[in-house]
Structures are given as structure tokens and as C-alpha cells.
C-alpha positions as CSV (number, residue, x, y, z in Angstrom):
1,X,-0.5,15.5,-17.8
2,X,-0.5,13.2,-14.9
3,X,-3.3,10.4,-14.3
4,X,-4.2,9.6,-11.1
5,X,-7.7,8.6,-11.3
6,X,-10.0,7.2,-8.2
7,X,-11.9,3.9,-7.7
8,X,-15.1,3.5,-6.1
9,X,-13.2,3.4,-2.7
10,X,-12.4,7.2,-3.1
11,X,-8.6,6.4,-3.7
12,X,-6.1,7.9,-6.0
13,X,-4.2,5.5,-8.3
14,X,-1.0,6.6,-6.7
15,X,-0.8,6.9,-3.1
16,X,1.9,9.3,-0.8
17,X,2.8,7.8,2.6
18,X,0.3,10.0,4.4
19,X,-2.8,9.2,1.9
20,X,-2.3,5.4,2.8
21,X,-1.9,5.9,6.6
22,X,-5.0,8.0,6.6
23,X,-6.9,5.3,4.4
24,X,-5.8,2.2,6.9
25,X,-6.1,4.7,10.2
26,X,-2.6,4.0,11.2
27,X,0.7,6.2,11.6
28,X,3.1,7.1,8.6
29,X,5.7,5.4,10.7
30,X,3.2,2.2,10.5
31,X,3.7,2.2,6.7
32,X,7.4,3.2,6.7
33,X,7.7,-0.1,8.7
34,X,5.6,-2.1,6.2
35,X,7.5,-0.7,3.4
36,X,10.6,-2.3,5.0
37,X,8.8,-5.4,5.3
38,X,7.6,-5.9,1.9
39,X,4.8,-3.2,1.0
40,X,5.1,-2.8,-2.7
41,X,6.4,1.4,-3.4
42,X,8.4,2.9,-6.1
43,X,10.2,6.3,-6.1
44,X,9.5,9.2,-8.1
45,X,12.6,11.2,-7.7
46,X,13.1,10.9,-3.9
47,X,9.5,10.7,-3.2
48,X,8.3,7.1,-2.5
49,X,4.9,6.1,-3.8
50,X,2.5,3.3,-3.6
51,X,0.3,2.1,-6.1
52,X,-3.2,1.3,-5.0
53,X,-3.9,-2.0,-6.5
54,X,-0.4,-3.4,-5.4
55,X,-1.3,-2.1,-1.7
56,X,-4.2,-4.1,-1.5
57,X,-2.9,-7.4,-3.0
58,X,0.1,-7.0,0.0
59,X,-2.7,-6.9,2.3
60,X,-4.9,-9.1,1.4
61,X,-1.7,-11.8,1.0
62,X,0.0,-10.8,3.9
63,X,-1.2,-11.4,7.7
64,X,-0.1,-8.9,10.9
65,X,2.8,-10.8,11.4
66,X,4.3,-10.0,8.0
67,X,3.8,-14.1,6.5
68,X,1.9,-14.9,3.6
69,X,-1.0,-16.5,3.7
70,X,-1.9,-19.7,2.2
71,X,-4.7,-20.2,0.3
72,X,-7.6,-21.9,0.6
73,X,-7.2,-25.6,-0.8
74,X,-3.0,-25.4,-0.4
């Protein structure tokens, strides 16, 4: 049985490459480049995945030109 339950954002757990471009509005190629660049994926088999929660930490850490941001009071 395979568990891949939504949040209130309407969002599976575990996300293919064309579920997350849809969700940020942007190209699969976009998120092939991110993935290059950092964005947290693991493979099942050959397929790569990304895991919700881990997608949104990268971007709430990360700015558009691929640095991490510092925190407030750091």
C-alpha cells in the first residue's frame, strides 16, 4: 500500500517533477535546474521524487539566486 496523503495545500506527500512545476507555475526544466542546484529529491528506481515538506524548506531557505538566506537576528 503506498501513502501519499495531501495537506491542506492540495499536495501529495511525494511529488513527480511535473506535479511541482505545475504547483510553483514554472517549467519541468525550471526544477531539473533546481534539482542541480540543491532542491532536496530522491530516486525511486530511476524515477526522481521530491518530498513536499523538504521542497518547501529549500524554498523558504533559499533566495532566486540559489544562496541561503540568513535569518533574522544572524
Amino acid at each position: 500500500m503506498c501513502m501519499n496523503t495531501e495537506s491542506n495545500t492540495g499536495l501529495p506527500e511525494i511529488l513527480t517533477f511535473k506535479d511541482l512545476a505545475e504547483y510553483l507555475r514554472c517549467s519541468e526544466r525550471h526544477i531539473q535546474n533546481l534539482t542541480r542546484e540543491g532542491l532536496p529529491h530522491f530516486y525511486l528506481g530511476s524515477l526522481v521524487r521530491f518530498r513536499r515538506n523538504e521542497v518547501i524548506e529549500f524554498l523558504s531557505t533559499h533566495n532566486r539566486f540559489g544562496r541561503t538566506r540568513s535569518k533574522p537576528g544572524q
